[in-house]
C-alpha positions in Angstrom: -12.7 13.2 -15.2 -15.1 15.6 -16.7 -15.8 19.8 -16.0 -17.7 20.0 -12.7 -16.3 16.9 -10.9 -13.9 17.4 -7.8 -12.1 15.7 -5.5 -11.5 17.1 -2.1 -9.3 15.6 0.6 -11.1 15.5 4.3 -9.5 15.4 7.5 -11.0 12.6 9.5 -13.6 14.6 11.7 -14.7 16.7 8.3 -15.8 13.0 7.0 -19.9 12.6 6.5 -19.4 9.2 7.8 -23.1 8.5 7.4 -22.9 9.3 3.2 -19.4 7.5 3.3 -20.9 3.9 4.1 -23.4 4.5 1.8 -21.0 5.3 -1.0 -19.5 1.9 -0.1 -22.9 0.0 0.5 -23.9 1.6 -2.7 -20.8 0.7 -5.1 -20.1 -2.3 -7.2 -16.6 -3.1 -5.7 -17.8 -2.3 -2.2 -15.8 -4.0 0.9 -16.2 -4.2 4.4 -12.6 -2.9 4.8 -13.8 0.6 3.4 -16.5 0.6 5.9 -16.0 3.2 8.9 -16.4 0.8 11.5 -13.4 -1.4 10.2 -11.3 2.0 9.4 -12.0 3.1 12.9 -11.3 0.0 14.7 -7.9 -1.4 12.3 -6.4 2.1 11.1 -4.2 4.2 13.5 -5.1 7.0 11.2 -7.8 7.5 8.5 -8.8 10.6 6.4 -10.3 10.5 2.8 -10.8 11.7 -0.7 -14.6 12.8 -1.7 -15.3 13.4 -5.6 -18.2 15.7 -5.1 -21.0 14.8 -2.9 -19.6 11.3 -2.3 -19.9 9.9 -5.9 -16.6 7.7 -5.1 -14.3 7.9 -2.3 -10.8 7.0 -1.1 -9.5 5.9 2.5 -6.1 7.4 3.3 -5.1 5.0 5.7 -1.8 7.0 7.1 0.3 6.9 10.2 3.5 9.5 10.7 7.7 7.9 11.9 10.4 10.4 11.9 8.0 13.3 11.1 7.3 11.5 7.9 3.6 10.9 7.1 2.8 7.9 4.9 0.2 5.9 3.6 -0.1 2.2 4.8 -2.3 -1.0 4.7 -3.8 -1.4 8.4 -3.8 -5.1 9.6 -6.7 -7.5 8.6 -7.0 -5.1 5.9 -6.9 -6.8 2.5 -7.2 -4.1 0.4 -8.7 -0.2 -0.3 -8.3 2.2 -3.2 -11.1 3.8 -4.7 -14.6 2.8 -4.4 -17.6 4.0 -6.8 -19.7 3.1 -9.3 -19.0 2.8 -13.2 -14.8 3.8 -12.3 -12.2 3.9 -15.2 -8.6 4.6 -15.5 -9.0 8.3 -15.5 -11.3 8.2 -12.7 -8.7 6.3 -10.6 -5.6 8.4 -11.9 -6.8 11.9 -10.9 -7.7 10.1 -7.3 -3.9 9.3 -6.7 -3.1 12.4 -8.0 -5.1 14.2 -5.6 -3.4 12.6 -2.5 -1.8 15.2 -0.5 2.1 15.8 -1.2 2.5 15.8 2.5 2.1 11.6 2.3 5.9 11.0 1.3 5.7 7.6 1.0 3.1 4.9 0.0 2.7 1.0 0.4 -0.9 0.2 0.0 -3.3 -2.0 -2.0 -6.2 -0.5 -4.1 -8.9 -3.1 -5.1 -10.4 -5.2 -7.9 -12.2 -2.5 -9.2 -9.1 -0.3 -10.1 -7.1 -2.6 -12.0 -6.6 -0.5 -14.8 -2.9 1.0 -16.4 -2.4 3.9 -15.2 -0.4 7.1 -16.5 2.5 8.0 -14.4 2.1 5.0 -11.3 3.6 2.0 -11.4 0.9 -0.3 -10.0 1.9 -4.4 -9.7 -0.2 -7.6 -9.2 -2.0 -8.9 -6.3 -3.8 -11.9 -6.3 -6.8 -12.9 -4.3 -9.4 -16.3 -4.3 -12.9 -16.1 -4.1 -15.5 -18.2 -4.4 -19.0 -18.1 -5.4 -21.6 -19.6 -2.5 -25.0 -19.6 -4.6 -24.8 -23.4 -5.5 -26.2 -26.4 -3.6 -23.7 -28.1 -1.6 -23.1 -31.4 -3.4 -22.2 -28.7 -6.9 -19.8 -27.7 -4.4 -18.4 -30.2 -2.8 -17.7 -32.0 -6.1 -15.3 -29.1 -7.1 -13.3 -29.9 -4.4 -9.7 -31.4 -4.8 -9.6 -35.4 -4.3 -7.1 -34.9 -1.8 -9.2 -32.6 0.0 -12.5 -35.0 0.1 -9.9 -38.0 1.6 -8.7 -35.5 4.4 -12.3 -34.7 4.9 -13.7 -38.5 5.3 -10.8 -38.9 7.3 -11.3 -36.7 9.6 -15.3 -38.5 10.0 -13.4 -41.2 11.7 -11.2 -39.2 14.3 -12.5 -38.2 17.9 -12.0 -34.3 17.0 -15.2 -32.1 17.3 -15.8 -28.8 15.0 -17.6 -26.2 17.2 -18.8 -23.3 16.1 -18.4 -19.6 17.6 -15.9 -20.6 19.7 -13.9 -17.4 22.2 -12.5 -15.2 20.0 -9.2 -15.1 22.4 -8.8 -18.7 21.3 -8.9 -18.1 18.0 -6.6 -15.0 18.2 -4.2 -16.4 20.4 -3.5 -19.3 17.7 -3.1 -16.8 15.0 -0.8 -14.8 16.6 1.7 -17.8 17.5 1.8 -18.2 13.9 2.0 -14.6 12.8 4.4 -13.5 15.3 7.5 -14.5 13.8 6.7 -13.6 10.6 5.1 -10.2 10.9 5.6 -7.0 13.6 2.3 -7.0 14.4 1.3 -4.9 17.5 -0.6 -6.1 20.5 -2.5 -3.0 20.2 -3.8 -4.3 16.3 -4.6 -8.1 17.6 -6.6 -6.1 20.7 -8.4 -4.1 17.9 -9.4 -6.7 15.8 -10.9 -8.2 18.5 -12.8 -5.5 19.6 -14.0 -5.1 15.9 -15.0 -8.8 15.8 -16.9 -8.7 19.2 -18.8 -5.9 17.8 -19.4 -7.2 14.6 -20.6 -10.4 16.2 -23.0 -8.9 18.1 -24.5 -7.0 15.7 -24.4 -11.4 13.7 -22.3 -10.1 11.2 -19.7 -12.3 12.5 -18.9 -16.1 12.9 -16.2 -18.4 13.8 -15.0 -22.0 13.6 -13.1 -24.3 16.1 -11.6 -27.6 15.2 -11.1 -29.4 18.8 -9.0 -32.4 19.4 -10.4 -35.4 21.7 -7.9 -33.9 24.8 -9.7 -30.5 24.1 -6.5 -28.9 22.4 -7.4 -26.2 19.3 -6.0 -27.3 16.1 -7.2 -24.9 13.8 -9.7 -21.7 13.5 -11.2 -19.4 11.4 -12.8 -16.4 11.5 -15.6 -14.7 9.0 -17.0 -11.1 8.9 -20.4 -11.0 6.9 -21.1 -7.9 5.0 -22.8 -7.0 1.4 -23.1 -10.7 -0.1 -19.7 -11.2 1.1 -17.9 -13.2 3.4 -14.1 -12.8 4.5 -12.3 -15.2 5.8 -10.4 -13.1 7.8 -8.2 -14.3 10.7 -7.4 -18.1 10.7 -4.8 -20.3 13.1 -3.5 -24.0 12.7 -1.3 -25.9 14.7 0.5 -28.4 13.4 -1.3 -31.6 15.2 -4.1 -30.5 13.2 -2.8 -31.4 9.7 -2.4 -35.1 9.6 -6.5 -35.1 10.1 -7.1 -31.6 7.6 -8.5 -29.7 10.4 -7.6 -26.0 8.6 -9.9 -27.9 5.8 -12.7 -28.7 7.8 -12.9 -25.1 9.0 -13.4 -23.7 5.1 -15.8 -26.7 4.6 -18.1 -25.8 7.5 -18.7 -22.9 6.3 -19.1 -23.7 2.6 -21.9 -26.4 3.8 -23.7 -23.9 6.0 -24.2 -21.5 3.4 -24.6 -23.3 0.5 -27.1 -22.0 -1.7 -27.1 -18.2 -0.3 -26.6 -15.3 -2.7 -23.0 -15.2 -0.7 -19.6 -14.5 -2.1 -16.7 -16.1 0.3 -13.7 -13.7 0.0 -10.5 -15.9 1.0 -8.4 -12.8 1.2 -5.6 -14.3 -1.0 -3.0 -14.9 -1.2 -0.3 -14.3 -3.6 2.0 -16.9 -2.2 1.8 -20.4 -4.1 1.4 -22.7 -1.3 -1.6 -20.5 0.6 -2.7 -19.4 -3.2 -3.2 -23.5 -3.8 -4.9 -24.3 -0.7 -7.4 -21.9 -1.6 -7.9 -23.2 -5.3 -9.0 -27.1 -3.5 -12.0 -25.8 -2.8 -12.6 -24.3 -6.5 -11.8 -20.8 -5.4 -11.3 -18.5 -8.4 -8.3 -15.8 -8.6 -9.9 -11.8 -8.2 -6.4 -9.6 -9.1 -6.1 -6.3 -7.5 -3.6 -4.1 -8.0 -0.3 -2.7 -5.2 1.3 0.5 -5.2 4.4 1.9 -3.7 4.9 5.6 -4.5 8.2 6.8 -2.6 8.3 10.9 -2.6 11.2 11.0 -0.4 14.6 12.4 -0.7 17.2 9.5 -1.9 19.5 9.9 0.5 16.6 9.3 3.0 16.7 5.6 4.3 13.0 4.8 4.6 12.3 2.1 7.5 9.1 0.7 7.8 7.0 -0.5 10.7 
C-alpha cells in the first residue's frame, strides 16, 4: 500500500452498491458471488471494505451466535476475498488487516486472485476446475475421458430425454436429498437460492438441465448462472438410477455443446475432494487454486461451535 490509499470498512446501508458492481464488473478476478445481487440474496449479513473510491473491495460476509460476530462463506458461495485490478500481497494483507476486531472468528475463502504468502495469516489451498469454452465442439469433445465418451454413446441408445430449463423446485429438491445429510443447510438458504436463480433467470442470466428417465423420474440436474464470460455450475443433483447410463455427464456435456465456441469460461466450482476433483478433470477441466483462511480471535478457553 502506498501514502494516500485507504481502506474503510462500510456498514451494509453506507455501501454505494451501484460503484460496488462496477468495481467487480470492472476487475480481473471478478465473480458473480461478489455481485450485490448474489450477496443480498445468499448472505444473512453483508458489509464491506472500500480502498478509496472503490479501487478494490472486500465482502464481509458475517452472521453473530452467542453474541459472537464472525465471518463466514454463505451457501452457493464458492469463494470472495478481495477484488480489484493489478492486486499484490501487500494489497491483500493490509485488507485482512483492516477487518474489524469485532469479527472474532473467521472461516472463509478469498479467491484466485489473492493467492499470494502473506505476512502474519496462515492461508491454505483450495482447489477449483475450470474450463475454457472458446473452442469448437469436436476440440472439445476429444479432450474428454474415454470412459466419459462410452457413457455418453451409451446413453444415445436409452429412452432417457435431456430437457432443458426444467422447474427449478425439481432441481433443488434433488440437491437437497443429497446435501442434507452431509451439510446443515437451512431451508431458508435452499428458498434463497431459489429466489436468486428465478431472478437471474429472468433477467437469461440463468439456465438449467434435466436428465429424465423413460417413466418421467429425474436422474440428474444442473444448474448455471451466467455472468462476465463466466459460467458456474452451481447447484447440481443425481440419483443413483442415473449413473449406470452417465446422466450427471450428459448434464456438463449439454452445456459444453451449446456453448461451444463462445468467449465463455465454465467455472465447475471445485472441488478439492478427489473423487468430485476427477470428475471434473473428464472433461479437460483445469485446476484454478484459491486460497482459505481461518483466523480464530477468540479466548481459548472459548469452545467455538459452528453453524
Amino acid at each position: 500500500m502506498t501514502a494516500g490509499n485507504s481502506i474503510r470498512y462500510l456498514t451494509n446501508e453506507s455501501i454505494d452498491k451501484m460503484k460496488w458492481d462496477q468495481c467487480i464488473a470492472n476487475a480481473d478476478n471478478g465473480l458473480i458471488y461478489a455481485q450485490c445481487f448474489f450477496l443480498d440474496g445468499m448472505s444473512r449479513h453483508w458489509d464491506a471494505l472500500v480502498l478509496n473510491d472503490y479501487k478494490a473491495v472486500m465482502p464481509l460476509t458475517w452472521n453473530k451466535k452467542y453474541g459472537v460476530y464472525y465471518l463466514y462463506q454463505p451457501f452457493l458461495c464458492a469463494c470472495l476475498g478481495v477484488f480489484g485490478n493489478d492486486l499484490n500481497a501487500a494489497i491483500v494483507e493490509s485488507f485482512l488487516t483492516a477487518v474489524p476486531r469485532k469479527f472474532r472468528y473467521w472461516d472463509i475463502y478469498l479467491n484466485n486472485g489473492n493467492l499470494f504468502p502473506l505476512k502474519g495469516f496462515s492461508l491454505y489451498q483450495r482447489v477449483n476446475h475450470t474450463l475454457d469454452l472458446n473452442k469448437p465442439y469436436e476440440e472439445l469433445y476429444s479432450n474428454f475421458r474415454s470412459s466419459y465418451k462410452q457413457l455418453l454413446k451409451r446413453f444415445e441408445n436409452t429412452a432417457s430425454n435431456i430437457v432443458k430449463d426444467i422447474p427449478v423446485e425439481e432441481v433443488i429438491t434433488l440437491a437437497k436429498a443429497q446435501l442434507d445429510p452431509l451439510f446443515n443447510i437451512t431451508q431458508a438458504d435452499f428458498n434463497n437460492f431459489e429466489q436468486l436463480y428465478n431472478n437471474s433467470s429472468q433477467a437469461r442470466s440463468a439456465t438449467n438441465y434435466g436428465i429424465y428417465s423413460s417413466k418421467g423420474e429425474l436422474l440428474a440436474s444442473g444448474l448455471f448462472l451466467l455472468a462476465n464470460k463466466r459460467a458456474y455450475y452451481i447447484l447440481a443433483g443425481n440419483h443413483p438410477n442415473g449413473r449406470t447410463i452417465g446422466a450427471s455427464h450428459q448434464v456438463i456435456h449439454s452445456f459444453i455443446r451449446e456453448h461451444a465456441c463462445e468467449d465463455l469460461v465454465l467455472d465447475f466450482e471445485g472441488s478439492s475432494i478427489e473423487r468430485i476433483a476427477f470428475f471434473f478433470k473428464g472433461f479437460g477441466a483445469k485446476e484454478e487454486l484459491y486460497p482459505g483462511i481461518i483466523n480464530n480471535r477468540l479466548h481459548p478457553f472459548i469452545k467455538w461451535l459452528k453453524g
